[in-house]
LOSE-442318 format. One line per 5 residues: number of its first residue (from 1); for each residue x, y, z of N, C-alpha, C. Coordinates in Angstrom, 3 decimals, m for minus. Layout:
<rs>
NUM = X:Y:Z:X:Y:Z:X:Y:Z | ... $
</rs>
This chain:
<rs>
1 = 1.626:m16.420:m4.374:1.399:m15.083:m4.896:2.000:m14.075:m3.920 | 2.858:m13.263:m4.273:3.221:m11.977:m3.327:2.513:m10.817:m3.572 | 1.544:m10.870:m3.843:0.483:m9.300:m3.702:m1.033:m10.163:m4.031 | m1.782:m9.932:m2.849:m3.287:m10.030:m2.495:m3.881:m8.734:m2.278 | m5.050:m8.596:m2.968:m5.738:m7.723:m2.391:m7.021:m7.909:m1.776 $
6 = m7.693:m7.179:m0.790:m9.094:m7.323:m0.313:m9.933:m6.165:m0.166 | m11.093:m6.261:0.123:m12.112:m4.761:m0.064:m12.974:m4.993:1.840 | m12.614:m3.651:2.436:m13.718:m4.422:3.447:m14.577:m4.749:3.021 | m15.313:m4.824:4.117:m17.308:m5.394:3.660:m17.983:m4.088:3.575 | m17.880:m2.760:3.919:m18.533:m1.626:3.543:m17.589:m0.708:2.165 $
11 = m16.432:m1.573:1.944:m16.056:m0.694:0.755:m15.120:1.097:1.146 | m15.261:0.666:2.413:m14.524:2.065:2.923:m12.841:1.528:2.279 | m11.809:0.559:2.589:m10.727:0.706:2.419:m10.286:m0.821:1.410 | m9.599:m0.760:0.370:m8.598:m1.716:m0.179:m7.517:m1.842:0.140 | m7.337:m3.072:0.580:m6.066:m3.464:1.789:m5.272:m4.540:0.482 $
16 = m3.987:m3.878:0.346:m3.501:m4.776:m0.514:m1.791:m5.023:0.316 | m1.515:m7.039:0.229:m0.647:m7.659:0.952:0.456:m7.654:0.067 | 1.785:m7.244:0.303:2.757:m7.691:m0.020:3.337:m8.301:0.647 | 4.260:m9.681:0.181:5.282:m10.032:0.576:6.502:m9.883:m0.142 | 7.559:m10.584:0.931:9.011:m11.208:0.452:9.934:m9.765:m0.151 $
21 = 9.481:m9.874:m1.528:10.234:m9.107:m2.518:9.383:m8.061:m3.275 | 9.189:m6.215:m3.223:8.610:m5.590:m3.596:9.598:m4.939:m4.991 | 9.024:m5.340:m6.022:10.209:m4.772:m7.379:9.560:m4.940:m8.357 | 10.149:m4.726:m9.466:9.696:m4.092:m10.524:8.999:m5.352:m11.175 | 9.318:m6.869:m10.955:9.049:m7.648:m11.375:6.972:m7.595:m10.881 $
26 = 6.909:m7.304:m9.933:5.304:m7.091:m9.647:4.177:m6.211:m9.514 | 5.209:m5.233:m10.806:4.347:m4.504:m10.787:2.915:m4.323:m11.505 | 3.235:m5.483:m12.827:1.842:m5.733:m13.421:0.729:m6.191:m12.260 | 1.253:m7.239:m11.187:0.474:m7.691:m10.414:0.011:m7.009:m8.880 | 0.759:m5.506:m8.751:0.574:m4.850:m7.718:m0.818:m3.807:m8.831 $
31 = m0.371:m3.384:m9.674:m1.735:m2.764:m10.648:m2.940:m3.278:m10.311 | m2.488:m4.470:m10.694:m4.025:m5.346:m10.796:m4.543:m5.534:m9.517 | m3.882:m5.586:m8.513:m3.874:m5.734:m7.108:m4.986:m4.525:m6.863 | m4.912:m3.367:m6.973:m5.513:m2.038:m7.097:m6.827:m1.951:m8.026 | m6.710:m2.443:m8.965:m7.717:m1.934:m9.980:m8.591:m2.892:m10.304 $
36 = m8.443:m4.508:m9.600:m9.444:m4.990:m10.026:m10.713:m4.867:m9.129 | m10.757:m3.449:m7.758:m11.486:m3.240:m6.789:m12.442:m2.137:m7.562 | m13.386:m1.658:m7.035:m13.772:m0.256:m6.972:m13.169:0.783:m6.175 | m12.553:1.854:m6.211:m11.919:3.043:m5.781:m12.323:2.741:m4.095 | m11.885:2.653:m2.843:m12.253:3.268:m1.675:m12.621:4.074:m1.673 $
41 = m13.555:3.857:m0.396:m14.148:5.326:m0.023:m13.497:6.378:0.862 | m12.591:5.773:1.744:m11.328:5.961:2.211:m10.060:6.415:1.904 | m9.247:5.163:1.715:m8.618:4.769:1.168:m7.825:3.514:0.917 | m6.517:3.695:0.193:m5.762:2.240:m0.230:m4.522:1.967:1.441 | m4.827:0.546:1.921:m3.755:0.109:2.750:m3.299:m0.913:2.690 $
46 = m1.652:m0.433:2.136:m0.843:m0.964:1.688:m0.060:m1.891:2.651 | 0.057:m3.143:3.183:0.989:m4.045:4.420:2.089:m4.412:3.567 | 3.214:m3.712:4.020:4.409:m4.234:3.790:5.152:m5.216:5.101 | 4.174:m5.438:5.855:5.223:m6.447:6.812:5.259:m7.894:6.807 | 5.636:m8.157:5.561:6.050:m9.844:5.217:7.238:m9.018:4.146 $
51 = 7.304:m7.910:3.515:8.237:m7.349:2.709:9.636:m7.226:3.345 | 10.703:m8.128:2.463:12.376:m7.507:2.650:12.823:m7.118:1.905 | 13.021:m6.788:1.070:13.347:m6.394:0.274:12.392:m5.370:m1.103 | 12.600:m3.876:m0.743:12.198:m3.572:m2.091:13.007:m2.540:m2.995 | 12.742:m2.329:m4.417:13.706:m1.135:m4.887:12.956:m0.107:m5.119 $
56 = 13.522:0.733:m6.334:12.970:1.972:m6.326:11.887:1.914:m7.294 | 11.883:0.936:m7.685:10.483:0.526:m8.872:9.537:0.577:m7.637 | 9.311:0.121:m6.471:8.289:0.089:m5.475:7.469:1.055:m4.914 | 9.054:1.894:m5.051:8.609:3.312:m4.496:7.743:4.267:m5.795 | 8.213:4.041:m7.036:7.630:4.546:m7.872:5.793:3.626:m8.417 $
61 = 5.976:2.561:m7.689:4.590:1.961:m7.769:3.819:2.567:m6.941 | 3.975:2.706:m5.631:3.325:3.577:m4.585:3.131:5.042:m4.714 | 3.786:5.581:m5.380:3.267:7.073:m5.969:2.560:6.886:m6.766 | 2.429:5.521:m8.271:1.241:5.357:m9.469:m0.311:4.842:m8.645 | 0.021:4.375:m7.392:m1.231:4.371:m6.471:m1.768:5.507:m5.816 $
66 = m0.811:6.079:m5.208:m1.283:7.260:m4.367:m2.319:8.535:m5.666 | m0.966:8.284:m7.020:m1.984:9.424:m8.026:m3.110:8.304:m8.560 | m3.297:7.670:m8.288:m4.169:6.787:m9.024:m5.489:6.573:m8.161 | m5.212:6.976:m6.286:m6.600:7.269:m5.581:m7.252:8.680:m5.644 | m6.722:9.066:m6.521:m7.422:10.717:m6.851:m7.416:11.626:m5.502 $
71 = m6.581:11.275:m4.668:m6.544:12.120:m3.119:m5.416:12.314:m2.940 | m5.319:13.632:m2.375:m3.566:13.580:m1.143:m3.210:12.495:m0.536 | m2.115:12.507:0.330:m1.795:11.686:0.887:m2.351:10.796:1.713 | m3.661:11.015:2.404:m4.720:10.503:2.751:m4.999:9.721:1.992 | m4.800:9.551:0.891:m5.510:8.290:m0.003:m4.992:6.878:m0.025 $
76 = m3.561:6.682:0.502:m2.620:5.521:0.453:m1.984:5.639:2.253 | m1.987:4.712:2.681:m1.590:4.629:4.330:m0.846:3.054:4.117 | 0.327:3.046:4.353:1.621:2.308:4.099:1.746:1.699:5.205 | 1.369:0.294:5.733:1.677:0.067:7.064:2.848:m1.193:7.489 | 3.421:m1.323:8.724:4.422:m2.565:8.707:5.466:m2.716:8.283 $
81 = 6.058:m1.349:7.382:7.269:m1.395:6.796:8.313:m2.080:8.066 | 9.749:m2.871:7.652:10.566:m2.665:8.249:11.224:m1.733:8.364 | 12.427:m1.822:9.279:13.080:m0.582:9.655:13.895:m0.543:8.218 | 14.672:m1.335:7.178:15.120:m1.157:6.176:14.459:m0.489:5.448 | 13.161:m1.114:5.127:12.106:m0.262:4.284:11.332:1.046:4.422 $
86 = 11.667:1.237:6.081:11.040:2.833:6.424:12.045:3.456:6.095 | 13.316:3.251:6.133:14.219:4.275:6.076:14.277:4.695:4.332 | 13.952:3.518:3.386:13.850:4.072:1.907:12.837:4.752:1.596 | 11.493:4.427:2.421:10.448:5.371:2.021:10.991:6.865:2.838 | 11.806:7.077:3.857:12.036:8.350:4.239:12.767:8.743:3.657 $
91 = 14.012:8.496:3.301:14.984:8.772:1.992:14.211:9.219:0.969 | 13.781:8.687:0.418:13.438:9.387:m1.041:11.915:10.138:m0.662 | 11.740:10.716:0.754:10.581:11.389:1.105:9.204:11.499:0.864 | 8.712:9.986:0.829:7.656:9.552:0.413:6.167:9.891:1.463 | 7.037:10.230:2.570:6.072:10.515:3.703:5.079:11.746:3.643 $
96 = 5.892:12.360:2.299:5.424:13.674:1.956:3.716:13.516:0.923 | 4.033:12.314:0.370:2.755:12.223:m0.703:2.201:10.407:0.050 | 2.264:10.080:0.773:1.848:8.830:1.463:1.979:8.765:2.873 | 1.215:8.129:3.735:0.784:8.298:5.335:1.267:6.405:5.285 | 3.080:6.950:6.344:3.531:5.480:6.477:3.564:5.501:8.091 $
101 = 2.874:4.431:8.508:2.366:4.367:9.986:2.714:2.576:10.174 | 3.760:2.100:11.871:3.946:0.948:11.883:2.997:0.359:12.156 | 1.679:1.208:12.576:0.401:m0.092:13.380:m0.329:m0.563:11.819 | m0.182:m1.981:11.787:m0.401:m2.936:11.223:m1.562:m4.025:11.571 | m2.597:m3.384:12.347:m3.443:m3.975:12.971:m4.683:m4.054:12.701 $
106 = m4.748:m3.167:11.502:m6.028:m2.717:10.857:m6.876:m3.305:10.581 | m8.272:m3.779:11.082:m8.849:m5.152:10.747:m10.242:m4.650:9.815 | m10.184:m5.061:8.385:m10.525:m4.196:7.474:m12.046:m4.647:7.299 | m12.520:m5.416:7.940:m14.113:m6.660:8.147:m14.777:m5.941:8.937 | m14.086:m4.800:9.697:m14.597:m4.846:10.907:m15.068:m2.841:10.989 $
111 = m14.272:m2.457:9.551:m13.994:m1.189:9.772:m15.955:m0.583:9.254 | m15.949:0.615:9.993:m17.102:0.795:9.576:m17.469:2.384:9.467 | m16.264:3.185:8.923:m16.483:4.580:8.855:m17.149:5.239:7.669 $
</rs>
């Protein structure tokens, strides 16, 4: 499977995994990835660092998330991109409606805000 999702244990954040290949082909399963949780209390964090490849269907999936956590940009935090993949989320200026940060360390069991 290339998209997992998980809920911490207090429900503050939904941490959803991509790998390999981010495209249009997964996007039924990046949806579901999202919606079969209850909303964060937080928000959605997205790991793209097993991701090489994605297109612009990805980028337009990550904006149907970001409007889909009912928050600004605060609502979706993008972590692990590669340097290929940061430079498309800065290109098409995604940094503007999503919080893309490389620390990838986030240990979501443990979070307790």
């Amino acid at each position: 499977m290339s998209i997992a999702s998980e809920v911490s244990n207090n429900g503050q954040i939904v941490k959803i995994n991509v790998t390999e290949r981010f495209e249009f082909e997964q996007h039924r399963e990046f949806r579901k990835a999202y919606q079969e949780h209850p909303k964060p209390k937080q928000y959605y964090l997205v790991n793209l660092s097993q991701v090489r490849y994605m297109d612009s269907s990805a980028l337009g999936m990550l904006l149907l998330l970001q409007e889909y956590s009912g928050k600004k940009k605060e609502g979706v935090r993008v972590v692990g991109a590669t340097e290929e993949c940061k430079q498309l989320l800065y290109a098409c200026e995604l940094d503007e409606y999503l919080h893309i940060s490389d620390d990838e360390s986030i240990d979501i069991s443990a979070t307790d805000h």
